[in-house]
N, C-alpha and C positions, 0 to 999 in steps of 0.2 A: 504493500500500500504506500500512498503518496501523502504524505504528513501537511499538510498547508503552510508548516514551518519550513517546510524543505528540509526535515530531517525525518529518517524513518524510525517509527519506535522501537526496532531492536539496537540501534544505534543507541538513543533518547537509555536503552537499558545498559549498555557496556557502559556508556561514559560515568552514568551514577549524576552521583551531585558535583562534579569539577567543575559543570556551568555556574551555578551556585556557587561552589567558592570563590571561583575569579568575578563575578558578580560582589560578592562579599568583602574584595581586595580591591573592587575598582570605588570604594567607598572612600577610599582615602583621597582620589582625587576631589573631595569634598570640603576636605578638612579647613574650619576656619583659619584666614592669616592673608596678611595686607603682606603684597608680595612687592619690593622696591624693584620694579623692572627694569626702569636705568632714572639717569639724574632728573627729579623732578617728575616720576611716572609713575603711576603705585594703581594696581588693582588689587580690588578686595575679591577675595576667593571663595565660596563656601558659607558665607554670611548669609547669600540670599538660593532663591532658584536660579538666578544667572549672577555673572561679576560685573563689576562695577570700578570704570577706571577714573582714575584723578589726575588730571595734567596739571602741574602748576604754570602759570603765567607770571610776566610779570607784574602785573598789577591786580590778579588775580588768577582766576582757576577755570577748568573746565571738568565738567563730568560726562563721559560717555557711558549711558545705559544708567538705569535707575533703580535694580532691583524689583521684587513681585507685585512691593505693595507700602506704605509708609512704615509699617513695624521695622521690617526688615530696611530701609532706606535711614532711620533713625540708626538704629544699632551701626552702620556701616558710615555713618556721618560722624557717630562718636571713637571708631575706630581709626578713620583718618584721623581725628584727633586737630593738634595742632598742622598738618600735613596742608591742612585745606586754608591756601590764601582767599580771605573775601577780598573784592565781592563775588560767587558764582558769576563770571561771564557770559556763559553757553554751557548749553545740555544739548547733548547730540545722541538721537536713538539712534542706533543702529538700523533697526525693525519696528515692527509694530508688535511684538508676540508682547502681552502683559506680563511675562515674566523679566522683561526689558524694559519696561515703561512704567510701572505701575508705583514707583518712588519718587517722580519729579517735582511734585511737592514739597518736598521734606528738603531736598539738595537746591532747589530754587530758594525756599525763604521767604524773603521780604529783599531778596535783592533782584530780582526781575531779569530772568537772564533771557538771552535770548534761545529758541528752541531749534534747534536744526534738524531735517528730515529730507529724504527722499519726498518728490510731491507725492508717489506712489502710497505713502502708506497715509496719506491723510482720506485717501480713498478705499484704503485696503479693507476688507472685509472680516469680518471676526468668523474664527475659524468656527464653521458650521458641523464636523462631525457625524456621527451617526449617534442614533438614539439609543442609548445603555441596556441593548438586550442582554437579558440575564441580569443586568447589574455590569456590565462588563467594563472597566476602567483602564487607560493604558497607565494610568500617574499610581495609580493603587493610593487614592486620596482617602477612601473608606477601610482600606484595610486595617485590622489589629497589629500594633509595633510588632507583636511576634512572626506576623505572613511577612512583614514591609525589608524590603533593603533598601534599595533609592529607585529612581525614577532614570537611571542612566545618563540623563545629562546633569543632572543636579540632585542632591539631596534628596531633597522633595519638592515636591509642588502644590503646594493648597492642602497640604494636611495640619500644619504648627495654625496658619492664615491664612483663612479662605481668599478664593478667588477675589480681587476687587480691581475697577478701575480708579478708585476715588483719588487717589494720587497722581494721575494721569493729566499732563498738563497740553493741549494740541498745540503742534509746534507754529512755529512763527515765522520761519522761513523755510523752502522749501527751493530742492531744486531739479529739473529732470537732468536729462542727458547720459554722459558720462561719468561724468567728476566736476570737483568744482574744489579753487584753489581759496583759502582766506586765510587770515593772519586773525587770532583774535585773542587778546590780554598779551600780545605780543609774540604769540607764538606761531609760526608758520606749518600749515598744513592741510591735508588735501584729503576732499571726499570723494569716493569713489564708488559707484553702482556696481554693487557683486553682486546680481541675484542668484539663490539656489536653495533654502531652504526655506526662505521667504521671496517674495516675487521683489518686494522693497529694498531690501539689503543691502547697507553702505556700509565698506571699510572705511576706518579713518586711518589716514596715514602721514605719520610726524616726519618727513625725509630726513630733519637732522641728526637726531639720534636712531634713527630708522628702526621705528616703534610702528610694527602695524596691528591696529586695534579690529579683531578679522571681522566682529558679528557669528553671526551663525552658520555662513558659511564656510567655517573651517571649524572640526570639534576633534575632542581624543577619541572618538567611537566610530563604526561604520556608519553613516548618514543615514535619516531615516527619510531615506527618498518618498515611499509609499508606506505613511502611517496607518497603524492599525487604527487609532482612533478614530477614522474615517475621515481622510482630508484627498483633494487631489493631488495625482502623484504630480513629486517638485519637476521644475525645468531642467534635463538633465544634461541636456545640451548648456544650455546660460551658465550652467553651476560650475561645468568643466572651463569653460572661457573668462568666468570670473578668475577661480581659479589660477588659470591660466598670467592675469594681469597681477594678480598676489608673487606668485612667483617669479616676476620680472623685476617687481620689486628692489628683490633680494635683501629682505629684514633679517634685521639682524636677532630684532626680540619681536613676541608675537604673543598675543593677548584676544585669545579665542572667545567666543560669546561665555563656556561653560568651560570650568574645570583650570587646572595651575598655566600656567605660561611657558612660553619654551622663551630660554634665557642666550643661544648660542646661532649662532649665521648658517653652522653645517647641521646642526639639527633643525632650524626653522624649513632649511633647504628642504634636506629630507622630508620631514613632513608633509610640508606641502605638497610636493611632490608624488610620493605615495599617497596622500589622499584624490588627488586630481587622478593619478593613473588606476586607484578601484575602482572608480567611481567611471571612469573612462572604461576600464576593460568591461564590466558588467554591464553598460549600454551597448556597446560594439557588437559584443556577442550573442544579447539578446536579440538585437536588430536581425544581425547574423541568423541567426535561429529562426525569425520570422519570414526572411527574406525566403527560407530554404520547410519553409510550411511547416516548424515544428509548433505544437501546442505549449501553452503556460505551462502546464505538468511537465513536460519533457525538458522544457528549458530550464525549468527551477533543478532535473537533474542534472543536467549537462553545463550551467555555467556555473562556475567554481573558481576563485581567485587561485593567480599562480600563487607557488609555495609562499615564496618572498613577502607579497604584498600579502596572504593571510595570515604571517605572520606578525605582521607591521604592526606596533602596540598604538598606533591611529587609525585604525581597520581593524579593532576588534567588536562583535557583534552584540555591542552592550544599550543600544538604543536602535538603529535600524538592525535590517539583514540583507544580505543578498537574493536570497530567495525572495523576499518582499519585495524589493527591488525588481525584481525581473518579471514579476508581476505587475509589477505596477508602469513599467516601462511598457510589457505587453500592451495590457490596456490602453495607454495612453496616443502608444502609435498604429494599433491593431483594432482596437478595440474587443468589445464583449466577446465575441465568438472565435473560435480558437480553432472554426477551419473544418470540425466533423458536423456531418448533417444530423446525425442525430439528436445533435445540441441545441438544434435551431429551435424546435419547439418541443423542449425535454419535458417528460411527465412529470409533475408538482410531486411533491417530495413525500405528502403522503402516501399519493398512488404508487409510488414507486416502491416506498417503505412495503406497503399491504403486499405489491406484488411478491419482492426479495423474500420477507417473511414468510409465506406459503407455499416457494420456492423449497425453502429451508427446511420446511416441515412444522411451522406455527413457530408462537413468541417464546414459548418454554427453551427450546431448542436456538433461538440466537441468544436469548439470556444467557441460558450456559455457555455457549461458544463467547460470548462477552466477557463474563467471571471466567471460563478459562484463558482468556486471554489477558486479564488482569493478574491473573495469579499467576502469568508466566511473562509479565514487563511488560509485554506489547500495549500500551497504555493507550495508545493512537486508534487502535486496532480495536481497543473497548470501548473508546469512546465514541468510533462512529458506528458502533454495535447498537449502541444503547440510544444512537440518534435514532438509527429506523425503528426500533421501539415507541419512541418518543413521539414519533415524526406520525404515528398510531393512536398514541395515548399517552398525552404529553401529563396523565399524575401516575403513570406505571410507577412506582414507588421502588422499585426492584431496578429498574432501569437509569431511575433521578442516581440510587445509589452508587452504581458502575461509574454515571458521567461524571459526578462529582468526586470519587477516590479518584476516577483517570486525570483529571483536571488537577486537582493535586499531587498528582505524583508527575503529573510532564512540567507545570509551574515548578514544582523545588527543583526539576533539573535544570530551569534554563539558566543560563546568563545571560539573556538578554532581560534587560529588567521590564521593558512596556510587554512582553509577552509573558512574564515571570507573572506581572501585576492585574494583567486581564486575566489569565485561567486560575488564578485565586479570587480575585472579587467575584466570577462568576461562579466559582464553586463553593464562597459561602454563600452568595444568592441563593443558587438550587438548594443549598443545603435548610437556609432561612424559608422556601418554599416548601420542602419536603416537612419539616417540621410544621408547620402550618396545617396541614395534612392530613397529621397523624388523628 
């Protein structure tokens, strides 16, 4: 069977919990601390769900990105400490995600700075998602500390502080194009339109001490091209050409939307680098794949980063995946149908449930084949057991039980934390429904 993770559950059983641990060790890129990136440049780390940098000027200061929400923008104002020359001059988002915007109140003041933005995101649209079947979360905001590790890019997200925009301040200049050069408290430096995980996305880049401040197009994890929490998959073309203008660059230090900074010219290299070329080889050869009439399933088996770049500790699968990725690229250039006629107008999932199950020889009989598949790891294997069950008789009591162990036993394996965090909230859901029930 074909896993929708793009891993098969006999696999999901050798590996054990390794996912889960290196999940567990990518926590530390979390860790609070005002990190001095070169003379007069300081981002805060780990304080909020994204970081937050502080340029001094000289006759004041500039802040790029504002943290989640005022709580967390205060903490990170007292942490700069005396570091922060007033008056705030400019606040420059990066993007629009509220985990970037949602402190510009608390860093503004009462000194009236000016707001800088892409014109794109004063029109950007709040991410739309899909509606929480099951309960299903990719941030794991409801889960119990004991289910939770982080959210892969950050800490957490709206679990300390609920979602708000109330600190959210609309910007005051705006600009399309390219880039765009200014000097402001004295300091000379240049905006830059990266789009790729948002369509908005501005690098800020300091040429003198050549400080590029990336947004969120550059992270420590594989990209989450095509989110699970339902978003359209990102531009994956723009992302690699942005990309592309980062590493012409050539910074020396570099100050990613989430997680610590890289402090050295041959490591930013790199980086960048290997991130531009996964993210390149896994469209190339999905296209490839398309071009030569392979389906989404086949592709999700057949494209696999070479060794090198899946090794790369900025390409590891702790927020996107490749699999996801190649689905989501599908769609986007292919669209829905994947080329077999059968597809075209497939029977609704009941009917098909009712047919398989009578096939089988009735529900007793995939039940068992379920629990023995549970009881021997293939967890994948149980859980879409216990769908055509369900997919029948969605309080089979017998069946809730299978999906929700399967559901926690593929969550504790993963390391990716947005997939760790949806098959736990959704398996206390069912579990929260099954007791209801009773």
């Amino acid at each position: 069977m074909i896993s929708t993770l793009g891993t098969t559950s006999s696999a999901l059983a050798e590996t054990a919990y390794s996912g889960r641990d290196k999940l567990i060790a990518h926590s530390d890129e979390f860790q609070k601390r005002i990190i001095e990136v070169t003379d007069g440049v300081y981002a805060a780390v780990g304080y909020s769900a994204s970081n937050v940098t502080l340029i001094q000027g000289k006759d004041g200061s500039i802040i790029v990105d504002t943290s989640a929400n005022p709580v967390d923008a205060k903490a990170i104002m007292a942490a700069f400490g005396e570091r922060v020359r007033h008056p705030i001059k400019a606040i420059i988002y990066t993007h629009n995600h509220p985990d970037h915007t949602g402190g510009a109140t608390v860093f503004a003041g009462k000194d009236k700075p000016e707001i800088y933005s892409h014109k794109l995101l004063v029109t950007a649209k709040p991410d739309t998602g899909r509606g929480r079947r099951d309960g299903g979360d990719a941030f794991g905001t409801m889960l119990p500390d004991e289910d939770f590790i982080n959210a892969g890019t950050q800490l957490e997200y709206g679990r300390t502080t609920p979602h708000t925009r109330d600190g959210f301040i609309p910007p005051t200049k705006t600009f399309g194009g390219a880039e765009k050069e200014l000097t402001i408290a004295g300091v000379p430096l240049k905006l830059i339109f990266t789009p790729g995980e948002a369509d908005e996305n501005i690098s800020v880049w300091l040429p003198d001490p050549k400080v590029l401040i990336a947004g969120d197009v550059f992270l420590k994890t594989f990209p989450n091209i095509a989110p699970l929490r339902g978003l359209p998959t990102r531009p994956v073309e723009k992302w690699v050409t942005s990309l592309d203008k980062l590493i012409a660059l050539g910074p020396d230090f570099v100050i990613p939307g989430h997680m610590g900074t890289i402090q050295h010219a041959a490591e930013a290299k790199d980086a960048l680098t290997a991130y531009r070329d996964g993210i390149k080889f896994v469209y190339s050869k999905t296209m490839e794949g398309i071009a030569n009439g392979k389906t989404p399933d086949e592709l999700v088996q057949d494209v696999k980063l070479p060794e090198k770049l899946a090794k790369h500790p900025y390409l590891q699968e702790f927020y996107g995946t490749v699999a996801w990725s190649v689905r989501g690229i599908y769609s986007q250039n292919a669209g829905w149908f994947d080329g077999n006629p059968t597809n075209i107008f497939p029977l609704a999932d009941k009917e098909r449930a009712e047919k398989l199950i009578a096939l089988v020889g009735g529900s007793d009989k995939v039940l068992k084949s379920a629990q023995d598949a549970q009881e021997a790891g293939e967890f994948q294997w149980a859980a879409e057991q216990a769908d055509y069950l369900l997919a029948v008789d969605g309080k089979n009591a017998a069946a809730l039980d299978v999906k929700i162990r399967a559901f926690r036993e593929l969550g504790e394996r993963q390391m990716n934390a947005t997939a760790r965090n949806y098959y736990l909230t959704v398996a206390n859901s069912l579990k929260t429904v099954r007791s209801s029930d009773r």
